[in-house]
C-alpha positions in Angstrom: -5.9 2.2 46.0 -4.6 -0.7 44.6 -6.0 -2.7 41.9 -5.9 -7.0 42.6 -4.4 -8.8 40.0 -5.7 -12.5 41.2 -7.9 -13.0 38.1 -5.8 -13.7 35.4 -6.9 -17.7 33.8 -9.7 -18.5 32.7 -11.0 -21.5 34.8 -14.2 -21.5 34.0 -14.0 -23.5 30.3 -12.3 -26.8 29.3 -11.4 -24.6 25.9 -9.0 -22.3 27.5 -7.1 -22.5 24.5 -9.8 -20.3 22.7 -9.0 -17.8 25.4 -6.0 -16.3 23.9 -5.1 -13.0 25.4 -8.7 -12.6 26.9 -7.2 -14.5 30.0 -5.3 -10.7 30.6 -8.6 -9.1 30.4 -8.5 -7.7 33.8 -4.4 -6.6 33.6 -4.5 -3.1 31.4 -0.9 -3.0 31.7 0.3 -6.6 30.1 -3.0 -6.3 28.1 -1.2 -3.5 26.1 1.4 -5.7 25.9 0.4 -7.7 24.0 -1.5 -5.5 21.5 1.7 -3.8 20.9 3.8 -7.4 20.9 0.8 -8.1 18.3 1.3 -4.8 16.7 5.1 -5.4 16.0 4.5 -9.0 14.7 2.0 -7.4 12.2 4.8 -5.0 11.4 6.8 -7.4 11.1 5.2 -9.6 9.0 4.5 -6.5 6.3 8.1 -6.0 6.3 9.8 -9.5 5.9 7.3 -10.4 3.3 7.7 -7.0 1.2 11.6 -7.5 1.5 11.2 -11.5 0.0 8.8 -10.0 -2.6 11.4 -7.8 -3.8 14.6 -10.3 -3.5 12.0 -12.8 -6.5 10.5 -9.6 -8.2 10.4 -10.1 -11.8 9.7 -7.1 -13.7 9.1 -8.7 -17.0 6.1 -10.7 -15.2 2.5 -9.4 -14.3 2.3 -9.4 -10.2 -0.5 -11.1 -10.2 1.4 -14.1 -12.1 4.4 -14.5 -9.5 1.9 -14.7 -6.6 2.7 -11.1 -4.4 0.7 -10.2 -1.6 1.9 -7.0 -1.1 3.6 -5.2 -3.7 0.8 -4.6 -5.7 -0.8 -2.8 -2.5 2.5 0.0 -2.9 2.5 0.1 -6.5 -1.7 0.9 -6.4 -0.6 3.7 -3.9 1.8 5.1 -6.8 5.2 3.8 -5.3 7.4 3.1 -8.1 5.3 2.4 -11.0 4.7 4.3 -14.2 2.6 4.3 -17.6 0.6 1.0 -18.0 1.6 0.2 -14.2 5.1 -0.7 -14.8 7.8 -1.0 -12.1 10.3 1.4 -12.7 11.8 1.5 -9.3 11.8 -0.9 -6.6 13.9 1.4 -4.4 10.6 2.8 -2.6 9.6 -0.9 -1.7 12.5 -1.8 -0.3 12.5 1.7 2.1 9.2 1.0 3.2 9.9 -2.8 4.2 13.0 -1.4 6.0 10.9 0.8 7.9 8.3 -1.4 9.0 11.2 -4.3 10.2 12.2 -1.3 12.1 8.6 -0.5 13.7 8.6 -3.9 14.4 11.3 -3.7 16.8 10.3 -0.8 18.4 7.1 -2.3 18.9 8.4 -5.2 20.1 10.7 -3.7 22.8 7.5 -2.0 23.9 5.2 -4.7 24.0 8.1 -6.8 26.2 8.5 -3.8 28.7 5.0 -3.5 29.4 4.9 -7.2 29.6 7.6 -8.0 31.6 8.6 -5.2 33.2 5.9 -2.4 33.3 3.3 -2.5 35.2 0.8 -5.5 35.3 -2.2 -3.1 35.6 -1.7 0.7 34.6 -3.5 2.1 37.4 -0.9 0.4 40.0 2.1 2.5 38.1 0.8 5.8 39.1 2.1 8.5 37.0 0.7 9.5 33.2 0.3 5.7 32.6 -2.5 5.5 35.0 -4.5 7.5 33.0 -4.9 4.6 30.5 -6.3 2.2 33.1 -9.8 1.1 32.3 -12.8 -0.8 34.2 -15.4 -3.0 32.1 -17.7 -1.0 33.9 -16.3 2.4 33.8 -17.9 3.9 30.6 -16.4 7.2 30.7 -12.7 5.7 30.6 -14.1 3.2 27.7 -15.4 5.8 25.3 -11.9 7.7 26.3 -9.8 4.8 24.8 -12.4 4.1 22.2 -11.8 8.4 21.5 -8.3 7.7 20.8 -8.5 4.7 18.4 -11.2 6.8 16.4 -8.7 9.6 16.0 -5.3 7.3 15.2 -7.9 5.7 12.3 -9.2 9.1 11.3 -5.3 10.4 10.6 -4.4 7.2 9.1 -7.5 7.7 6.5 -6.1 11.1 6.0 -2.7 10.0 5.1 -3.9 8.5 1.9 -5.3 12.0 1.3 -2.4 13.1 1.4 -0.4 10.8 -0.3 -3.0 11.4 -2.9 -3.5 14.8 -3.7 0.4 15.8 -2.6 2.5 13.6 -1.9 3.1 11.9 -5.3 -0.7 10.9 -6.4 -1.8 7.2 -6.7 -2.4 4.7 -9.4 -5.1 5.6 -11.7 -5.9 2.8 -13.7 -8.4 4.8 -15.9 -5.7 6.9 -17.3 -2.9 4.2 -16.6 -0.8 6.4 -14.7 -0.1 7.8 -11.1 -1.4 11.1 -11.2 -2.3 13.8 -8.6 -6.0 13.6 -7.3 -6.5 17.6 -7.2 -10.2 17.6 -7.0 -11.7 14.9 -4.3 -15.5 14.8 -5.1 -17.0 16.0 -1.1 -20.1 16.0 -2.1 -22.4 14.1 0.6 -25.0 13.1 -1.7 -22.3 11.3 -3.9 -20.2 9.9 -1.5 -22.9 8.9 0.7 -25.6 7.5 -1.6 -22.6 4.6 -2.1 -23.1 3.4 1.5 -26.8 2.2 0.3 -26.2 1.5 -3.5 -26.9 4.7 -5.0 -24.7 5.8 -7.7 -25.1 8.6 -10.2 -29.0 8.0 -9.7 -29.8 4.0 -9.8 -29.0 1.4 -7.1 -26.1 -1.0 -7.6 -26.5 -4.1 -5.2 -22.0 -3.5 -4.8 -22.9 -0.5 -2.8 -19.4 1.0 -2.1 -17.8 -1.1 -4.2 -19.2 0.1 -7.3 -17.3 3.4 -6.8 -15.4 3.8 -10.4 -13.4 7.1 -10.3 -10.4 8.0 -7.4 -11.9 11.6 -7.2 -14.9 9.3 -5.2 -12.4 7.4 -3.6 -10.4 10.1 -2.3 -13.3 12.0 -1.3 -15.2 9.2 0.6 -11.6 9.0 3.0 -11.9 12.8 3.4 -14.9 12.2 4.5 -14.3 9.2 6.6 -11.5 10.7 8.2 -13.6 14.3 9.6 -16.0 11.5 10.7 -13.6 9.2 12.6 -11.8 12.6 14.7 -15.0 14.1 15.5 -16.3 11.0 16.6 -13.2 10.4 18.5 -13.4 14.0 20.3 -17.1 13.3 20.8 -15.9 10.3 22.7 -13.6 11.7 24.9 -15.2 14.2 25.9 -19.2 12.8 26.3 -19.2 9.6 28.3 -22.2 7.0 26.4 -25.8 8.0 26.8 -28.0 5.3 28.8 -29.8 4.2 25.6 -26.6 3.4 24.0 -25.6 1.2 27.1 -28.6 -0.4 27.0 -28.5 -1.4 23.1 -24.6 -1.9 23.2 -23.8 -3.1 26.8 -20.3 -3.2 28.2 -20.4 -5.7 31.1 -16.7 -7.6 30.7 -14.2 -7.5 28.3 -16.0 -10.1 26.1 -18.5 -7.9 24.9 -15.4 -5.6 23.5 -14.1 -8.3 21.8 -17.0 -9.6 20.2 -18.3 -6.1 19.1 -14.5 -5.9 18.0 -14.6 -9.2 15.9 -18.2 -8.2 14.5 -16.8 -5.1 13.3 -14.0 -6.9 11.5 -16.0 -9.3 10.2 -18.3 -6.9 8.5 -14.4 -5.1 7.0 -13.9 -8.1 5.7 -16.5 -9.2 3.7 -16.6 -5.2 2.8 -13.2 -6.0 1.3 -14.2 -9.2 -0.3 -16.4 -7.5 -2.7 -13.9 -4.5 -3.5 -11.2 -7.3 -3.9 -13.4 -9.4 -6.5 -15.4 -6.7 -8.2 -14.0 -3.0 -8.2 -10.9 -2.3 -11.0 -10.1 1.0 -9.2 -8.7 0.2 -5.9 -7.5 -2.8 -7.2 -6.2 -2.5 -10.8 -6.0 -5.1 -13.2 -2.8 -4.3 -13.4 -1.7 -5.4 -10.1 -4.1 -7.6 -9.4 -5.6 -9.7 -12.9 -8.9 -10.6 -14.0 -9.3 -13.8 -12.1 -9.3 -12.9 -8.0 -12.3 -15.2 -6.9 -9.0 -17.1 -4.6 -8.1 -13.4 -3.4 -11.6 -12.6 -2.5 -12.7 -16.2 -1.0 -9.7 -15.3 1.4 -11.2 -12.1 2.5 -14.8 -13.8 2.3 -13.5 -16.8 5.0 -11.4 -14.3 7.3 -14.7 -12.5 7.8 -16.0 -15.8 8.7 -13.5 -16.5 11.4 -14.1 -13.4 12.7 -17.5 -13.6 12.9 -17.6 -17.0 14.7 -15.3 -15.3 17.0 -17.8 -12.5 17.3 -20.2 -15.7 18.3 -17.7 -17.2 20.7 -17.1 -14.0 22.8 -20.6 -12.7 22.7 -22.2 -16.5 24.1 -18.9 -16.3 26.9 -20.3 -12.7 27.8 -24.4 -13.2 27.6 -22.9 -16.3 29.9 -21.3 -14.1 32.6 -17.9 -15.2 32.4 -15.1 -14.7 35.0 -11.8 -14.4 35.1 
């Protein structure tokens, strides 16, 4: 068998530019292209701007006075900081924008073999790759991809654990200090009761944003990251139930998308109110007082993505080909 790779464009819409990579949607092999091409321009955008970051570093001046995007993200995660959050070493920053510059390229490479050189549709290439091939209307292969983004999300939550109770501790701006967290609060009715306001027995309208103590925070990512692998195994192993496909169907590769976009949109917006309201993932120290701008940015992304939800969703409920 041999899978056709005649649809490629969108010809249906005088907005192809809109289309962006959705014009692959039906070529799994150049489709993962360009999520790894768009993987290593992520990486390297983390490490370019970290390396400029530290090349105008001032140590003498509050971060949130010189303007950094991303330094105060590694000194909140305990990287080079001490007492009262001040930057001791820059050493670690400048490793970890090496090493992302250096992701970057791998990803790149891989992202231009796939494109250019791999095959245009996994199935086509035979061998393990096949196995990664997908049909819009193959749900078993679907929840098998979804599976394996579930777990890769689940570990990365449980590296923060980890960097947090061994590898160092984080930032803690309640004691002002990087410290171990050696006692992650797993209780359910704690970290739970934050997903719907409830915390230490009245309802906050921040919801998970009101958390105020990194034993919470640590805990809720233990918590998130069991979730997120069990999940993932769940999904690899037991294709969608009927019901679900009728509430959440999977017709094209729109729907994905837009479900996709929804789901950023809602992180977004999550992270608006963390950014503008919650002192303990993002310290004053790091961060200031004033971060209405910061959190009007995260506000507005969650808007474009949510008019991108709108976008995709109208193209699938409208039976779009390729």
């Amino acid at each position: 068998m041999t899978v056709s790779t005649d649809r490629t464009l969108a010809e249906d819409t005088n907005l192809s530019w809109l289309v962006g990579n959705a014009r692959l949607i039906d070529l799994s092999g150049q489709l993962l292209g360009a999520h790894i091409a768009h993987a290593g321009l992520i990486m390297f955008w983390a490490g370019a701007i970290t390396i400029s970051e530290i090349t105008h570093f001032v140590p003498s001046v509050p971060m949130y006075e010189q303007g950094l995007i991303l330094l105060p993200h590694l000194a909140t995660l305990g990287w080079g900081v001490g007492a009262g959050g001040e930057v001791v070493n820059t050493y670690p920053y400048f490793v970890i924008g090496i090493l992302h510059l250096v992701a970057s390229a791998v990803l790149g490479a891989g992202g231009l073999f796939h494109v250019f050189r791999g095959s245009a549709i996994l199935y086509n290439a035979g061998g393990q790759g096949a196995k990664f091939h997908y049909e819009w209307n193959d749900p078993k292969q679907l929840g098998i991809i979804l599976g394996h983004h579930l777990i890769i999300l689940g570990l990365g939550a449980f590296l923060l654990v980890l960097k947090a109770i061994v590898f160092g501790g984080i930032y803690d701006t309640n004691v002002e200090n990087v410290r171990l967290i050696s006692n992650p609060n797993l209780n359910p009715a704690t970290i739970f009761g934050y997903l719907v306001g409830f915390k230490h027995g009245s309802w906050t309208p921040l919801g998970m944003a009101s958390v105020d103590n990194l034993e919470d925070v640590i805990g809720g990512h233990i918590w998130v990251g069991l979730i997120l692998i069990a999940g993932g195994a769940w999904h690899i192993l037991v294709q969608p139930f009927a019901w679900v496909r009728r509430i959440l169907p999977i017709q094209n590769g729109e729907e994905i998308l837009s479900y996709s976009l929804l789901g950023l949109a809602l992180m977004a917006w999550i992270s608006a109110v963390f950014v503008g309201y919650n002192t303990i993932v993002f310290p004053t120290e790091f961060y200031g007082t004033e971060r209405l701008g910061l959190a009007n940015i995260q506000f507005f992304l969650g808007v474009l993505a949510f008019l991108g939800y709108v976008w995709h969703s109208w193209r699938s409920s409208h039976q779009v080909n390729y």
